[in-house]
ChimeraX commands (.cxc) that place a marker at each C-alpha (Angstrom):
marker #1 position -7.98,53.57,-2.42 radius 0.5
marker #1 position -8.49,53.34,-6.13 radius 0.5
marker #1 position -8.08,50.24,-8.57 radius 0.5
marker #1 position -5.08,52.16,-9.76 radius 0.5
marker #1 position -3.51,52.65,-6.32 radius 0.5
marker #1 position -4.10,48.84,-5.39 radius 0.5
marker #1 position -2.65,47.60,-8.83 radius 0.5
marker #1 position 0.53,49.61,-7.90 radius 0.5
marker #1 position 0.64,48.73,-4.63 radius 0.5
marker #1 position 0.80,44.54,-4.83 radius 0.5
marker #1 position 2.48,44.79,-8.40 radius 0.5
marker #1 position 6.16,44.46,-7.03 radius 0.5
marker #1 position 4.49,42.09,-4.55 radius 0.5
marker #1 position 3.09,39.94,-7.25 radius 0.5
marker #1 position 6.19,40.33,-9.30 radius 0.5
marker #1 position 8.32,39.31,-6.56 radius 0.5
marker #1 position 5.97,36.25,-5.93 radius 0.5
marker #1 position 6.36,35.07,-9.80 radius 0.5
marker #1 position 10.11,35.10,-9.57 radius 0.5
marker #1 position 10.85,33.86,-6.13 radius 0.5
marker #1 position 7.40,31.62,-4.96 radius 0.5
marker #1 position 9.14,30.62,-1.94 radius 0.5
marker #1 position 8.79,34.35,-1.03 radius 0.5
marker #1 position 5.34,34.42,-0.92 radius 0.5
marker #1 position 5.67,31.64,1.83 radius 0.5
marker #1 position 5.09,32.93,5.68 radius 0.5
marker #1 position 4.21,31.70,8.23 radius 0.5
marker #1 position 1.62,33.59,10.71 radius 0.5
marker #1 position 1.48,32.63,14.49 radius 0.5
marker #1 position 0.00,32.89,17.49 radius 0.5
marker #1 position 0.39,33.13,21.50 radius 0.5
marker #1 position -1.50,32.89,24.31 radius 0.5
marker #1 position -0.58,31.86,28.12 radius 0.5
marker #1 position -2.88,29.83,29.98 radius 0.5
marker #1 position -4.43,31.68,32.95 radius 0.5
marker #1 position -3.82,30.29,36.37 radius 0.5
marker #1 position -6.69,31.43,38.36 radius 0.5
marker #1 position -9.44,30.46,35.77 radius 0.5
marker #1 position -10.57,28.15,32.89 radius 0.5
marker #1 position -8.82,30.80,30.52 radius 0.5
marker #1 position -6.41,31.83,27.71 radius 0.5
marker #1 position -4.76,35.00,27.53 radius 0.5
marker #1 position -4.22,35.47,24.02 radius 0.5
marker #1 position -1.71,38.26,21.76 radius 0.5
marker #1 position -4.08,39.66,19.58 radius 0.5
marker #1 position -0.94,42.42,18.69 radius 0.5
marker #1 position -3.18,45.33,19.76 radius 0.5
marker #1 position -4.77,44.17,23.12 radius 0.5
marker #1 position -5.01,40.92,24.99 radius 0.5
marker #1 position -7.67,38.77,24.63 radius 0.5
marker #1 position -9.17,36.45,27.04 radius 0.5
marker #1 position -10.63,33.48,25.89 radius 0.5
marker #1 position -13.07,31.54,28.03 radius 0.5
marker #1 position -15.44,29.05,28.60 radius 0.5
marker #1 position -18.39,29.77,26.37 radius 0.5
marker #1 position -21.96,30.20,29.16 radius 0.5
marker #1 position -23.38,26.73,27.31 radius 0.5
marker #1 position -20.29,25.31,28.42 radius 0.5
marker #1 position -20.69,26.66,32.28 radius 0.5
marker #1 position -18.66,30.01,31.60 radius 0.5
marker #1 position -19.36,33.00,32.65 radius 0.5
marker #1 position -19.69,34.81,29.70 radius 0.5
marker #1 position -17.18,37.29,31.04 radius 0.5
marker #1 position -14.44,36.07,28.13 radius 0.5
marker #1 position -14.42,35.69,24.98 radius 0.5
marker #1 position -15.50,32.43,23.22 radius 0.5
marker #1 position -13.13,31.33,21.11 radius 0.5
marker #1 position -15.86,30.06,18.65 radius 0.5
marker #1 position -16.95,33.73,18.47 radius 0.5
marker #1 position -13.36,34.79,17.41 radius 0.5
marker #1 position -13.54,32.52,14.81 radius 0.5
marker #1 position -16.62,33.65,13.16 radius 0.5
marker #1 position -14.72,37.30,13.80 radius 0.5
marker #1 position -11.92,36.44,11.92 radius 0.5
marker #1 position -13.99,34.85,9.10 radius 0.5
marker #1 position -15.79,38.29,9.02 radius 0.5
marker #1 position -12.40,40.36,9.31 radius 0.5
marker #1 position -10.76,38.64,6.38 radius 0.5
marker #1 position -14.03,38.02,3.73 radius 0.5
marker #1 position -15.04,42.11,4.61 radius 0.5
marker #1 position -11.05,43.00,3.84 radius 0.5
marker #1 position -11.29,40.26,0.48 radius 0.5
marker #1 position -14.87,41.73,-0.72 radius 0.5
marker #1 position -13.37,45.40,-0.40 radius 0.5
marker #1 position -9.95,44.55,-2.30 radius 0.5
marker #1 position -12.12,42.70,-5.15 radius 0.5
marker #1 position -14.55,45.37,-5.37 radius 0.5
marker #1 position -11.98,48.14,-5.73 radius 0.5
marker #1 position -9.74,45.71,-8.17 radius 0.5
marker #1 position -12.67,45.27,-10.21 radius 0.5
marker #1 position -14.09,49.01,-9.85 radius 0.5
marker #1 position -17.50,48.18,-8.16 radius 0.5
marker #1 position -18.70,50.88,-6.11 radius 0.5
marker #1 position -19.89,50.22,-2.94 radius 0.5
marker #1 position -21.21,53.31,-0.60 radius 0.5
marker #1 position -21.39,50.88,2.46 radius 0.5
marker #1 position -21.83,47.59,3.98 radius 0.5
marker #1 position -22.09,44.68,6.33 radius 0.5
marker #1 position -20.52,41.34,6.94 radius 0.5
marker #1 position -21.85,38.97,9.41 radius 0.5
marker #1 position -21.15,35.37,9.73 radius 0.5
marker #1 position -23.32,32.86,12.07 radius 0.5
marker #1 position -22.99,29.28,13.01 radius 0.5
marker #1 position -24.29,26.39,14.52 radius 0.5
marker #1 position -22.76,24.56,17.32 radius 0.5
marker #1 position -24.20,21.49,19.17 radius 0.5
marker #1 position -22.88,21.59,22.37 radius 0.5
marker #1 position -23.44,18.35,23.50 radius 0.5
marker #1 position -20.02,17.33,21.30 radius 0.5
marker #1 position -17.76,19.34,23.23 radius 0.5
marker #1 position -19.22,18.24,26.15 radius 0.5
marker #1 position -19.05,14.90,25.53 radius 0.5
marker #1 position -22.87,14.17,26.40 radius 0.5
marker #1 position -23.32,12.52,22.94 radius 0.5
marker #1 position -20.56,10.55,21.36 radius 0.5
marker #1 position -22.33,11.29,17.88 radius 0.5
marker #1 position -22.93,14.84,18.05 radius 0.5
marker #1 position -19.85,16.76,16.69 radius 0.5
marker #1 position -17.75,19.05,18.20 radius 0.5
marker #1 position -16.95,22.71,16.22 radius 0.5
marker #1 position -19.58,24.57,14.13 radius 0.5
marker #1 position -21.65,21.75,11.95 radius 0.5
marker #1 position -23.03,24.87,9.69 radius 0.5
marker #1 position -21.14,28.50,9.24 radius 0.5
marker #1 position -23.10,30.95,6.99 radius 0.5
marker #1 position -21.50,34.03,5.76 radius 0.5
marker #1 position -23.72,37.13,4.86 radius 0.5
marker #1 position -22.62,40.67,2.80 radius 0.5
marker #1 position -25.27,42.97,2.75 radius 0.5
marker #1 position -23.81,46.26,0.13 radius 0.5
marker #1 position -25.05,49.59,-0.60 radius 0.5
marker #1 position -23.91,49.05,-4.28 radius 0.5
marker #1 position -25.89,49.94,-7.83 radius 0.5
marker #1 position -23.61,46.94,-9.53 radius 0.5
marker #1 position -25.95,44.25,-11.38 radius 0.5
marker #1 position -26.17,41.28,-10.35 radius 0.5
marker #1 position -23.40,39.83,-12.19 radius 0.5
marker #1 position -20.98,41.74,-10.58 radius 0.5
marker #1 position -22.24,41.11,-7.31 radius 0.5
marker #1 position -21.99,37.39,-8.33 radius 0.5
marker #1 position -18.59,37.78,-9.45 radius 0.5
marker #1 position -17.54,39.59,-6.48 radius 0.5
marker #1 position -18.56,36.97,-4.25 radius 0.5
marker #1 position -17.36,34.19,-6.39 radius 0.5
marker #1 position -13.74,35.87,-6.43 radius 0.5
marker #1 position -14.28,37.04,-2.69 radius 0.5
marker #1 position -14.61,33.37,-1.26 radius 0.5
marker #1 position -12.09,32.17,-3.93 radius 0.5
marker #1 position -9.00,34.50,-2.23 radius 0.5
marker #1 position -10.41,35.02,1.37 radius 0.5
marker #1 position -7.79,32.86,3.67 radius 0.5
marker #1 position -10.12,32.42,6.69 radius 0.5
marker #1 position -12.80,30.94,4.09 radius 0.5
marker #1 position -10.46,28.68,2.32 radius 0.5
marker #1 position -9.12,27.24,5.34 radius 0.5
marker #1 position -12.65,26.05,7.10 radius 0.5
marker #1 position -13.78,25.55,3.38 radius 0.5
marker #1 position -10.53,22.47,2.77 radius 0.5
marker #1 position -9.17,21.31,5.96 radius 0.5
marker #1 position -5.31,22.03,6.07 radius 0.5
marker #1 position -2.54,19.76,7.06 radius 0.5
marker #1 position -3.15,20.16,11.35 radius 0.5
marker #1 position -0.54,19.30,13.83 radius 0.5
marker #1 position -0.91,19.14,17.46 radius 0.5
marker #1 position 1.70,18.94,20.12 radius 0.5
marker #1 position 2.39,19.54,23.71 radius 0.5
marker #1 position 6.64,19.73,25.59 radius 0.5
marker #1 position 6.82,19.92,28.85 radius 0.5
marker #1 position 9.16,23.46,29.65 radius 0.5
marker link #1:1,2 radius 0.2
marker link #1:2,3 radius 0.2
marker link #1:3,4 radius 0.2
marker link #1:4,5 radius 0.2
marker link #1:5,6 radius 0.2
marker link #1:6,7 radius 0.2
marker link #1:7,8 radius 0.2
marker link #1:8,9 radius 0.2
marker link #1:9,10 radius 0.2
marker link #1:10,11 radius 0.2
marker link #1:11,12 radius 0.2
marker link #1:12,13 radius 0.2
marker link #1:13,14 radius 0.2
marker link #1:14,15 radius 0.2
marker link #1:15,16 radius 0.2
marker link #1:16,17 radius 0.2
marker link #1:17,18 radius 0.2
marker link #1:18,19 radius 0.2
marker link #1:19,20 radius 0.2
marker link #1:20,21 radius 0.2
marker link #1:21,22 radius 0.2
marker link #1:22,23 radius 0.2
marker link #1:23,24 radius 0.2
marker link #1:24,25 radius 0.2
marker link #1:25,26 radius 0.2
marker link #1:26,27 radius 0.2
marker link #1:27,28 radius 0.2
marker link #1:28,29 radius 0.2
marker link #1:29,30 radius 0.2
marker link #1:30,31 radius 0.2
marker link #1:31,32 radius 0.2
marker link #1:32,33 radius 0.2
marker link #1:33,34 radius 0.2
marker link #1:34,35 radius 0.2
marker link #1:35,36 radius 0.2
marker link #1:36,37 radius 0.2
marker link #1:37,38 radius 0.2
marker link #1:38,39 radius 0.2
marker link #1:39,40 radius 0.2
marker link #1:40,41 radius 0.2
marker link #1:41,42 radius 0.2
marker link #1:42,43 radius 0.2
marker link #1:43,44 radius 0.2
marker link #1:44,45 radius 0.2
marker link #1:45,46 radius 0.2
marker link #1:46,47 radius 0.2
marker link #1:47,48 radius 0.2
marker link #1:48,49 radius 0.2
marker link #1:49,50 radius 0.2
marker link #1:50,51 radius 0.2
marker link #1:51,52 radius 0.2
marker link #1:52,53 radius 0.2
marker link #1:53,54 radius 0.2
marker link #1:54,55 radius 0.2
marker link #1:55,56 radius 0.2
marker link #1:56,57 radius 0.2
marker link #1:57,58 radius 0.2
marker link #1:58,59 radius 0.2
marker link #1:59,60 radius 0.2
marker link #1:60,61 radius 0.2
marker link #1:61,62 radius 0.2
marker link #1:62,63 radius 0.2
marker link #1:63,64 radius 0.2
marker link #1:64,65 radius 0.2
marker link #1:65,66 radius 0.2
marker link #1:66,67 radius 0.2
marker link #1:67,68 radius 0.2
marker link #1:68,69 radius 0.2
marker link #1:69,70 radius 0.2
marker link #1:70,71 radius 0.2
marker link #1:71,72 radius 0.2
marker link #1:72,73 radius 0.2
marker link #1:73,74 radius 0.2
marker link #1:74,75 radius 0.2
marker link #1:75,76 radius 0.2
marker link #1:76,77 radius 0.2
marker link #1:77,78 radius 0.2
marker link #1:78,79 radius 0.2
marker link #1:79,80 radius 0.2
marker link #1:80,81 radius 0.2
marker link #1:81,82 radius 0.2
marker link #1:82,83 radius 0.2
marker link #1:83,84 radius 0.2
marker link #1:84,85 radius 0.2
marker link #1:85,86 radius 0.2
marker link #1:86,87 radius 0.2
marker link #1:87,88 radius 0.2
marker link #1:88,89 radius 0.2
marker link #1:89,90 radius 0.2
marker link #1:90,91 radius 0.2
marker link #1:91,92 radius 0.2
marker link #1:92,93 radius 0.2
marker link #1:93,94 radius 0.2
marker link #1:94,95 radius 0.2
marker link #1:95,96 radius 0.2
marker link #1:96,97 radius 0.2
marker link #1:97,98 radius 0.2
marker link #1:98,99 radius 0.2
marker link #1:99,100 radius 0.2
marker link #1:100,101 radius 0.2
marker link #1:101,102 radius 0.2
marker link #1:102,103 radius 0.2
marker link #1:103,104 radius 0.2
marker link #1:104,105 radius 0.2
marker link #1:105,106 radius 0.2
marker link #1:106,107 radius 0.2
marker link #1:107,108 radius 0.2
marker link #1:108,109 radius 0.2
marker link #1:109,110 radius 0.2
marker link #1:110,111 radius 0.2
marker link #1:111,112 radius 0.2
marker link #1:112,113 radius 0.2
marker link #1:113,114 radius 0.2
marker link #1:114,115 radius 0.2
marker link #1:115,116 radius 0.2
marker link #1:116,117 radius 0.2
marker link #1:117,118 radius 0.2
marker link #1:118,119 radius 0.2
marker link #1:119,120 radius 0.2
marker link #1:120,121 radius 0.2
marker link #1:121,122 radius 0.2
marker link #1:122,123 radius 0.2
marker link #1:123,124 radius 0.2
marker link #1:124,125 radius 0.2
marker link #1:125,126 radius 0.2
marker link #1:126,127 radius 0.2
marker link #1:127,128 radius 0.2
marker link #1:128,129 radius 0.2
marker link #1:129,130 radius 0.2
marker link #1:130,131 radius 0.2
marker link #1:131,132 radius 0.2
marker link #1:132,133 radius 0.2
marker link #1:133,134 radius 0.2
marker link #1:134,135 radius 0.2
marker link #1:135,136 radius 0.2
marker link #1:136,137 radius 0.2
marker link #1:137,138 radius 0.2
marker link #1:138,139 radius 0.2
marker link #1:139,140 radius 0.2
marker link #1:140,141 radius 0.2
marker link #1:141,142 radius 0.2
marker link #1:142,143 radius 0.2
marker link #1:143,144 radius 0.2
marker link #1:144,145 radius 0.2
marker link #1:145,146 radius 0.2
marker link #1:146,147 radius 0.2
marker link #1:147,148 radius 0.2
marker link #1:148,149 radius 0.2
marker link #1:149,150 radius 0.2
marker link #1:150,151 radius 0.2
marker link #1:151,152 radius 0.2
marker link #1:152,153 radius 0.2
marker link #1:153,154 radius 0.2
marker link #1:154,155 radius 0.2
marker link #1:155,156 radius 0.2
marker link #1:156,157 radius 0.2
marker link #1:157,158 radius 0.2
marker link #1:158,159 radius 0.2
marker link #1:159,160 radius 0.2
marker link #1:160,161 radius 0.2
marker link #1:161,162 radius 0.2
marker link #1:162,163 radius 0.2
marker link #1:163,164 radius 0.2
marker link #1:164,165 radius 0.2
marker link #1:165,166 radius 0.2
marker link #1:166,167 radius 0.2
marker link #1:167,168 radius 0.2
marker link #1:168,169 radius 0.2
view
């Protein structure tokens, strides 16, 4: 796809968004079923089911995924989808390239062996590594605009509104 094709493609979207903002408003869920046999979550990924488990520094297996792993995945997923839409919107070639995204967990949090230590990822780093002749200042600006309109980014990056709850069925 071409900057031309992409323009066309989310113009009536963006259009549509200007006139009616409520529009642009959706909400994206999830599901997953608790397993009954294991310390497990069978989760609808819409393609396959995934089964999220007990990470092996938490006494798992290793057999399922770790949900802290999906995370970083989705991260990945959404900034390598973003850095591809900017790049063709802005018509900077790349031939190829990678996206990685590591993080830092101290395990003692979600244990509970330490009171201080935190639980969740205390440092996420996100890497692109391009096969692209662009100068540097359109590699800046691509990431600049990249982790300015990738979701997955945004969301660890300012903490949204969260709401737990549990009924019993």
């Amino acid at each position: 796809m071409d900057a031309t094709a992409l323009r066309a493609l989310q113009a009536p979207l963006k259009d549509q968004y200007r006139q009616s903002p409520d529009a642009a408003v959706i909400t994206l869920t999830a599901k997953g079923s608790l397993d009954d046999t294991a310390i497990a979550c069978k989760v609808e990924t819409g393609r396959a089911l995934a089964v999220a488990g007990l990470h092996p520094a938490t006494g798992g297996s290793g057999a399922e995924l770790c949900s802290g792993d999906m995370l970083l995945e989705a991260l990945v997923a959404c900034a390598g989808v973003t850095l591809k839409a900017v790049a063709t919107a802005l018509e900077i070639p790349l031939r190829a390239g990678t996206v990685s995204a590591e993080g830092d967990l101290d395990f003692r949090g979600t244990l509970g062996v330490d009171k201080e230590a935190p639980v969740g990822f205390r440092a996420i780093r996100l890497t692109f590594a391009l096969d692209t002749d662009a100068p540097q200042e359109k590699l800046d600006q691509l990431l600049k605009l990249t982790e300015r309109y990738c979701v997955v980014f945004q969301t660890l990056n300012h903490r949204p509104e969260l709401a737990v709850t549990a009924t019993k069925r």
